[in-house]
mmCIF file of the C-alpha atoms, coordinates in Angstrom:
data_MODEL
# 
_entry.id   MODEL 
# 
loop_
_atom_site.group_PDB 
_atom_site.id 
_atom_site.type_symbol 
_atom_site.label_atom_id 
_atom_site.label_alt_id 
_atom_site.label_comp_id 
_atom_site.label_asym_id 
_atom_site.label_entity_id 
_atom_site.label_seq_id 
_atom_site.pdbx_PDB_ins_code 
_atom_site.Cartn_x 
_atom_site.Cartn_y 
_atom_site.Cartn_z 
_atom_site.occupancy 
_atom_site.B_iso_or_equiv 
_atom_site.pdbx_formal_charge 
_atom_site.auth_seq_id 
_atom_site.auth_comp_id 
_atom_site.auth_asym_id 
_atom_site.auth_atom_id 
_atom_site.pdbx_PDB_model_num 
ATOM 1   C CA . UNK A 1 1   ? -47.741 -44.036 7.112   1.00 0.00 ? 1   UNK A CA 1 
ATOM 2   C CA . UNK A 1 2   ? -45.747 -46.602 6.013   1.00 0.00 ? 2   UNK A CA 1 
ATOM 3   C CA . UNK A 1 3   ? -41.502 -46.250 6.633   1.00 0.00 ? 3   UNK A CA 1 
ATOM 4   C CA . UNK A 1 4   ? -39.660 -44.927 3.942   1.00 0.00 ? 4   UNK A CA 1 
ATOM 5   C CA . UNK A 1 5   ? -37.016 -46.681 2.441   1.00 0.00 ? 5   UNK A CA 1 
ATOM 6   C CA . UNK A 1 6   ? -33.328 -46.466 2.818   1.00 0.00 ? 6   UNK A CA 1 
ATOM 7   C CA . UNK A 1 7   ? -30.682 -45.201 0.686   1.00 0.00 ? 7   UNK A CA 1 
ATOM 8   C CA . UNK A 1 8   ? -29.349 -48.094 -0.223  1.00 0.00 ? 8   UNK A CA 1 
ATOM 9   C CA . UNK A 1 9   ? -32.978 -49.155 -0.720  1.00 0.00 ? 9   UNK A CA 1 
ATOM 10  C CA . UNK A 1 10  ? -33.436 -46.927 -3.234  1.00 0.00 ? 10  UNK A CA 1 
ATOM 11  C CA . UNK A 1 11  ? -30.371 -47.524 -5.125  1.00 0.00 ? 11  UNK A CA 1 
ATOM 12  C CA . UNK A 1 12  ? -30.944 -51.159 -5.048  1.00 0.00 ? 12  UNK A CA 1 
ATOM 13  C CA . UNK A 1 13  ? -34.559 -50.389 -6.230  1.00 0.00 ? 13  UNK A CA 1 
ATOM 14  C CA . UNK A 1 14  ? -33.446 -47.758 -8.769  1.00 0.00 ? 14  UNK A CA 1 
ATOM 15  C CA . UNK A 1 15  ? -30.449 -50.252 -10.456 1.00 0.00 ? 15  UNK A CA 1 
ATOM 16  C CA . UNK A 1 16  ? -33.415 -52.442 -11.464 1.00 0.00 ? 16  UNK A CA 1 
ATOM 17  C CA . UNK A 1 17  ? -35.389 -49.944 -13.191 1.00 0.00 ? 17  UNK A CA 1 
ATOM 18  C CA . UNK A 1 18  ? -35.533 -49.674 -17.012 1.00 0.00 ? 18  UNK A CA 1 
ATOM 19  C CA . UNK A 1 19  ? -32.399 -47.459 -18.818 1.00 0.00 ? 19  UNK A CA 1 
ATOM 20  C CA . UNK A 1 20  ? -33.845 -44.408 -20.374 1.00 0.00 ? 20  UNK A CA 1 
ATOM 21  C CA . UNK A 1 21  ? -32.758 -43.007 -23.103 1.00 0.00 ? 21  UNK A CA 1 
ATOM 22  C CA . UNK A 1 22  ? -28.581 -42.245 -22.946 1.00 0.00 ? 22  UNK A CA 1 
ATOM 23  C CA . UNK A 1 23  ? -27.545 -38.793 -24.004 1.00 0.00 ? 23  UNK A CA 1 
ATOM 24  C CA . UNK A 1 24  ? -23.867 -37.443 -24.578 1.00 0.00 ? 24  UNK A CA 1 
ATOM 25  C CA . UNK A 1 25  ? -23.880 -34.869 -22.159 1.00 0.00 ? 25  UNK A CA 1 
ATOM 26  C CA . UNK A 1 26  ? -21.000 -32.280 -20.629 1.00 0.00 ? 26  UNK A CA 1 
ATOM 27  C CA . UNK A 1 27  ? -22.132 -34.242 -17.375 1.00 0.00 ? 27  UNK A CA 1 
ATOM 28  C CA . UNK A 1 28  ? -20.723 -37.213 -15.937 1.00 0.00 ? 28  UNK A CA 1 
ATOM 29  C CA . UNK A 1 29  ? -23.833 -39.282 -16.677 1.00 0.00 ? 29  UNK A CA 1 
ATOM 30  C CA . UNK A 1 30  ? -25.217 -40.531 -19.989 1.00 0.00 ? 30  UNK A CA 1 
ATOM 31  C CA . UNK A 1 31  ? -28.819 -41.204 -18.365 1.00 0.00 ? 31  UNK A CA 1 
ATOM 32  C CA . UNK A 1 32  ? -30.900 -40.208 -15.839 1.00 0.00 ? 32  UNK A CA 1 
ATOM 33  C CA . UNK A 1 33  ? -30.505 -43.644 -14.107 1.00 0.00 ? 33  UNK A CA 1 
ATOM 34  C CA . UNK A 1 34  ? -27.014 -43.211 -14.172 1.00 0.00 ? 34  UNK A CA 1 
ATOM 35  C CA . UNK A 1 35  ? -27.812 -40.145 -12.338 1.00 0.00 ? 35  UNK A CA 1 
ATOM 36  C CA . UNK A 1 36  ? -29.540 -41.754 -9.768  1.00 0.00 ? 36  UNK A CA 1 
ATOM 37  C CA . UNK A 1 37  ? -27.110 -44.823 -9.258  1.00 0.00 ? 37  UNK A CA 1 
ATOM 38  C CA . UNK A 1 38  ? -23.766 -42.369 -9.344  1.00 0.00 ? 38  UNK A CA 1 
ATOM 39  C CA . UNK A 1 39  ? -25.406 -39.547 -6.877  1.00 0.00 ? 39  UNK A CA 1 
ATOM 40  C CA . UNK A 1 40  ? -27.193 -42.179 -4.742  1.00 0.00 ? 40  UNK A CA 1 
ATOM 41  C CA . UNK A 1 41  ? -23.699 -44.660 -4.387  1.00 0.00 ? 41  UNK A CA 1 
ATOM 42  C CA . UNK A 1 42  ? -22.014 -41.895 -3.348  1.00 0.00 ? 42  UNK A CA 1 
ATOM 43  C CA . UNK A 1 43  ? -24.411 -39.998 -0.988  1.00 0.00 ? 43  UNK A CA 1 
ATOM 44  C CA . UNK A 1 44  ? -22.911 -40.535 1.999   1.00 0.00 ? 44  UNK A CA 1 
ATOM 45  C CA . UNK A 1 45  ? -19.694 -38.597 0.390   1.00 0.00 ? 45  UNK A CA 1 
ATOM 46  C CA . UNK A 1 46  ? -19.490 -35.185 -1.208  1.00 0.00 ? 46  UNK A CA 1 
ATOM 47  C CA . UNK A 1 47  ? -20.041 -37.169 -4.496  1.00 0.00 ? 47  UNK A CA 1 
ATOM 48  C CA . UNK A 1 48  ? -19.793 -34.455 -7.498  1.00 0.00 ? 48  UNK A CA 1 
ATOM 49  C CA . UNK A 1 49  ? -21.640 -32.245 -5.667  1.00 0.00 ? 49  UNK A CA 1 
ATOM 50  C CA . UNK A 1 50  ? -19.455 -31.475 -3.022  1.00 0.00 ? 50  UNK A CA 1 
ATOM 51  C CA . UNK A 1 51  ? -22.303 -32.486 0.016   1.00 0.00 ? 51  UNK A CA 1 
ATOM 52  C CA . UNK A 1 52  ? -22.012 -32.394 3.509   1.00 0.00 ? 52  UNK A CA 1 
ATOM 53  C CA . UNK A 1 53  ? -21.298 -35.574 4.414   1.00 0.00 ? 53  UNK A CA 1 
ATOM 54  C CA . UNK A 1 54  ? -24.614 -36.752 6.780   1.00 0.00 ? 54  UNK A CA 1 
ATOM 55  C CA . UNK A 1 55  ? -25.793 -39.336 7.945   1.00 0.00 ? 55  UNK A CA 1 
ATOM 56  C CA . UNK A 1 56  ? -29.528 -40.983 9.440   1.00 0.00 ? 56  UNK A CA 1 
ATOM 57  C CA . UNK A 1 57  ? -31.057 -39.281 5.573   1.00 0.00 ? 57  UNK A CA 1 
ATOM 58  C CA . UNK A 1 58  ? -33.806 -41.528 4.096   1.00 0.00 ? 58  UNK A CA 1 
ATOM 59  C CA . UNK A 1 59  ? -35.043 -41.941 0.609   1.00 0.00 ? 59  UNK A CA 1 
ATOM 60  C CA . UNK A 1 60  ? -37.988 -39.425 1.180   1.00 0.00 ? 60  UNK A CA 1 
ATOM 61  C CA . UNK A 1 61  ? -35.046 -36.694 2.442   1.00 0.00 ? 61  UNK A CA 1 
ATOM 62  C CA . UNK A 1 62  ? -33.157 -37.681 -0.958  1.00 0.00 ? 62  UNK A CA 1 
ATOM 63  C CA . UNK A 1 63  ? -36.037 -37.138 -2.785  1.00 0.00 ? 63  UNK A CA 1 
ATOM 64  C CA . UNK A 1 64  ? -37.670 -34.197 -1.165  1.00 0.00 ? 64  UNK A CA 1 
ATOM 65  C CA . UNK A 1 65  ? -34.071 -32.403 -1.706  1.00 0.00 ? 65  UNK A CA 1 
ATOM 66  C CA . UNK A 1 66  ? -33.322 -33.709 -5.864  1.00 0.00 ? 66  UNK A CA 1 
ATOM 67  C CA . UNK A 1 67  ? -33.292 -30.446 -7.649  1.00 0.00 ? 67  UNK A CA 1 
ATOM 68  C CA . UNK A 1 68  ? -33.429 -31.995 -11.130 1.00 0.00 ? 68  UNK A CA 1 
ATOM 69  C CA . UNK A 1 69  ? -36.385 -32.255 -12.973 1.00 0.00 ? 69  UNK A CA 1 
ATOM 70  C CA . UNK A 1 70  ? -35.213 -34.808 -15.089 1.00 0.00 ? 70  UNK A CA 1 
ATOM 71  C CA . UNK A 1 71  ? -34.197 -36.938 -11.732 1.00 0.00 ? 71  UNK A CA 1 
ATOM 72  C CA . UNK A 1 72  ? -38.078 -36.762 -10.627 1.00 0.00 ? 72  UNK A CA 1 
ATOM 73  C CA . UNK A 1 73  ? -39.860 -37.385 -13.785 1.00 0.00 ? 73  UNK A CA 1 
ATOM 74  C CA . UNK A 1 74  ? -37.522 -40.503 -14.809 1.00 0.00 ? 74  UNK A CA 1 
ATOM 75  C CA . UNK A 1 75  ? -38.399 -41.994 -11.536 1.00 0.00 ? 75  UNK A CA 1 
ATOM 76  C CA . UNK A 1 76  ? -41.688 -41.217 -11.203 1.00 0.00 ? 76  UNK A CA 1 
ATOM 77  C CA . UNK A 1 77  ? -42.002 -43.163 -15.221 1.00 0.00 ? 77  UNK A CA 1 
ATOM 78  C CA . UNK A 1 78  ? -39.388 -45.965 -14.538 1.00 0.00 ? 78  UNK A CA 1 
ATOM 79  C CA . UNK A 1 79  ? -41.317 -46.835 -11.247 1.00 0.00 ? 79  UNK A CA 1 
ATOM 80  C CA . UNK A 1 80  ? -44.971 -46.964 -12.568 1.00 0.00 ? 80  UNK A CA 1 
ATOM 81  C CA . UNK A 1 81  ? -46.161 -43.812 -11.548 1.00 0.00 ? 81  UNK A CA 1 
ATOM 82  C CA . UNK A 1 82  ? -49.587 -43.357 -13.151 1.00 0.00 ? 82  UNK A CA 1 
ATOM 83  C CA . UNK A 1 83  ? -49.352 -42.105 -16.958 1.00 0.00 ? 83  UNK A CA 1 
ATOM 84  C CA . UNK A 1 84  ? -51.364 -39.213 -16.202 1.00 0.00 ? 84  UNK A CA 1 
ATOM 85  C CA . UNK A 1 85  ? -49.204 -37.659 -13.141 1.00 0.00 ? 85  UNK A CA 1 
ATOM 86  C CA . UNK A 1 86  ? -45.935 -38.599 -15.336 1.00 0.00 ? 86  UNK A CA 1 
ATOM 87  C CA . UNK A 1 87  ? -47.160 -36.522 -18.048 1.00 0.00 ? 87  UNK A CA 1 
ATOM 88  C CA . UNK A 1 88  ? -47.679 -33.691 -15.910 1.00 0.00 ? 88  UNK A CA 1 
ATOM 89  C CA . UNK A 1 89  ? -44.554 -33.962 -14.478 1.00 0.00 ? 89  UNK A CA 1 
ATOM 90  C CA . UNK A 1 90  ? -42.741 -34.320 -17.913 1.00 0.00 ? 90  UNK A CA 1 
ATOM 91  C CA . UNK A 1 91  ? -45.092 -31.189 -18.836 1.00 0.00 ? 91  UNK A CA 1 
ATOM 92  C CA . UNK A 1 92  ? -43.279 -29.424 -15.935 1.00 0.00 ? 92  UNK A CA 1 
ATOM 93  C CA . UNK A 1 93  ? -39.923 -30.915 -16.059 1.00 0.00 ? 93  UNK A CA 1 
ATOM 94  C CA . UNK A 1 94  ? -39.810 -29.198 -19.540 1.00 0.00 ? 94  UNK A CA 1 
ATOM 95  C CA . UNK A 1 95  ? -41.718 -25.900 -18.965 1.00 0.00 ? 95  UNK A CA 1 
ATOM 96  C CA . UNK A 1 96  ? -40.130 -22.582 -17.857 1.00 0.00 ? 96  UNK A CA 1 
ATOM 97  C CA . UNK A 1 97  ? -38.684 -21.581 -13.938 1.00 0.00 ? 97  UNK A CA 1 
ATOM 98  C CA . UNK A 1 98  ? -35.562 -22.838 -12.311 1.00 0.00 ? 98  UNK A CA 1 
ATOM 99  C CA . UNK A 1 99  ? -34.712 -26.441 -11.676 1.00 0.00 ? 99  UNK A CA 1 
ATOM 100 C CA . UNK A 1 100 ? -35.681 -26.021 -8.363  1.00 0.00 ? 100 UNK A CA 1 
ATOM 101 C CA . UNK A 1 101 ? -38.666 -24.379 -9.091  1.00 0.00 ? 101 UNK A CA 1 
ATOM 102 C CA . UNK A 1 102 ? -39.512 -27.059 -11.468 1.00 0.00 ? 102 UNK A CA 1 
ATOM 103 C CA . UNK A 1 103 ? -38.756 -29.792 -9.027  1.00 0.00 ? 103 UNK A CA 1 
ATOM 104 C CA . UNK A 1 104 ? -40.716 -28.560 -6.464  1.00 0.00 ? 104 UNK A CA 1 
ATOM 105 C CA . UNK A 1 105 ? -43.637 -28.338 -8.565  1.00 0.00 ? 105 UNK A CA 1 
ATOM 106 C CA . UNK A 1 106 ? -42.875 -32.302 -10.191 1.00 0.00 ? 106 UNK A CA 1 
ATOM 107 C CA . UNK A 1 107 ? -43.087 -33.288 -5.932  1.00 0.00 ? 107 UNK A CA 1 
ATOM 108 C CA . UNK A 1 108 ? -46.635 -31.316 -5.559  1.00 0.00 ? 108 UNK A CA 1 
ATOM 109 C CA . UNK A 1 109 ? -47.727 -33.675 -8.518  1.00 0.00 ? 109 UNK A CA 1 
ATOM 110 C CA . UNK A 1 110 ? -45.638 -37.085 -7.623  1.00 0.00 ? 110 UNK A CA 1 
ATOM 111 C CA . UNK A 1 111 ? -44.945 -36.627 -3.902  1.00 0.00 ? 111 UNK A CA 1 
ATOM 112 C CA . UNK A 1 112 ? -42.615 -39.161 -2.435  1.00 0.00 ? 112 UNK A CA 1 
ATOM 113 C CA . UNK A 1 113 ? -45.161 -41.756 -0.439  1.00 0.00 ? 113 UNK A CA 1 
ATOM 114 C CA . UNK A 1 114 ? -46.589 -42.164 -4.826  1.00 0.00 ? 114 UNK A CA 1 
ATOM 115 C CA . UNK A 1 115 ? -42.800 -43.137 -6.073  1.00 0.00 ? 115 UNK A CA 1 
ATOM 116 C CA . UNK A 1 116 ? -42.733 -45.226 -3.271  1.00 0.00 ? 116 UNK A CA 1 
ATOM 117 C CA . UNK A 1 117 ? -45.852 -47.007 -3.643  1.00 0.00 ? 117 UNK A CA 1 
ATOM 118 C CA . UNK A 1 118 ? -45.327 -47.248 -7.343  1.00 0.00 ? 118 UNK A CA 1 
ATOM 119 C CA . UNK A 1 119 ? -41.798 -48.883 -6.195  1.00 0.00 ? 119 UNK A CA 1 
ATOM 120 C CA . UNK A 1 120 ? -42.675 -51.591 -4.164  1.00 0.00 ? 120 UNK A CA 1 
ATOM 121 C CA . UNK A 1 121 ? -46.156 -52.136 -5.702  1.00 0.00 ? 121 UNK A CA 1 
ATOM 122 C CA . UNK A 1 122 ? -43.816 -53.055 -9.292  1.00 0.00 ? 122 UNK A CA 1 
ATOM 123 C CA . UNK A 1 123 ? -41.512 -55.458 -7.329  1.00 0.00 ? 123 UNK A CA 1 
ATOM 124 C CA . UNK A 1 124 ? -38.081 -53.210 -7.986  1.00 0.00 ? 124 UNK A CA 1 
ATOM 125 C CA . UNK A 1 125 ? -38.163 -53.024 -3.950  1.00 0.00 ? 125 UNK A CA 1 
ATOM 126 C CA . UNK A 1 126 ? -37.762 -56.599 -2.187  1.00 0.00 ? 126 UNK A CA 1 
ATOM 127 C CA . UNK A 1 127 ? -40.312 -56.712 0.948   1.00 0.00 ? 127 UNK A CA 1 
ATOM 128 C CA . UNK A 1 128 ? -37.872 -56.820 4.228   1.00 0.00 ? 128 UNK A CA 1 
ATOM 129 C CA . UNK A 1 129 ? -38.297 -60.380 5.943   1.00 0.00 ? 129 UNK A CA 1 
# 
């Protein structure tokens, strides 16, 4: 299996993906790629979700961890996923459960080594020389 990437990989990666749709929300992001970019620039940090601060984490750790659907299926879509597992995980991203629940189902469909794939096989990762 292939490494996965880095943090900073992914954020890099994720800052070229398309915007989705901005909402006004009570949260401090308008977007779920705003999402990604704030919680990802500041993972290393308790961020606004108060984290342990830990370090040697990959990508795959981030997100094997995300508990927000919304996080999941807007990456899985951005990146190139195929249509037919991002409409299952939209499906589930908007069905009943908790957001972990539904997250946990959304990586059963999209696991990470797919969002990864999908990633560098789009060119929004940059091979390493």
């Amino acid at each position: 299996m292939e490494r996965s990437l880095e943090i900073v990989e992914l954020l890099i990666a994720v800052s070229r993906l398309p915007e989705d749709r901005r909402r006004s929300r009570s949260a401090w992001y308008e977007s779920q790629k705003e999402h990604w970019v704030g919680w990802l620039f500041h993972y290393n940090s308790p961020g606004a979700y108060d984290r342990k601060v830990t370090q040697g984490r990959d990508a795959r750790f981030v997100y094997n961890h995300v508990v927000c659907p919304g996080l999941l299926s807007y990456l899985a879509d951005a990146a190139g996923v195929s249509r037919s597992l991002v409409r299952q995980a939209k499906r589930i991203a908007e069905s009943g459960g908790t957001e972990m629940e539904r997250a946990g189902k959304i990586r059963r469909v999209v696991p990470w080594e797919i969002v990864q794939e999908a990633l560098i096989r789009n060119g929004y990762v940059r091979p390493a020389v």
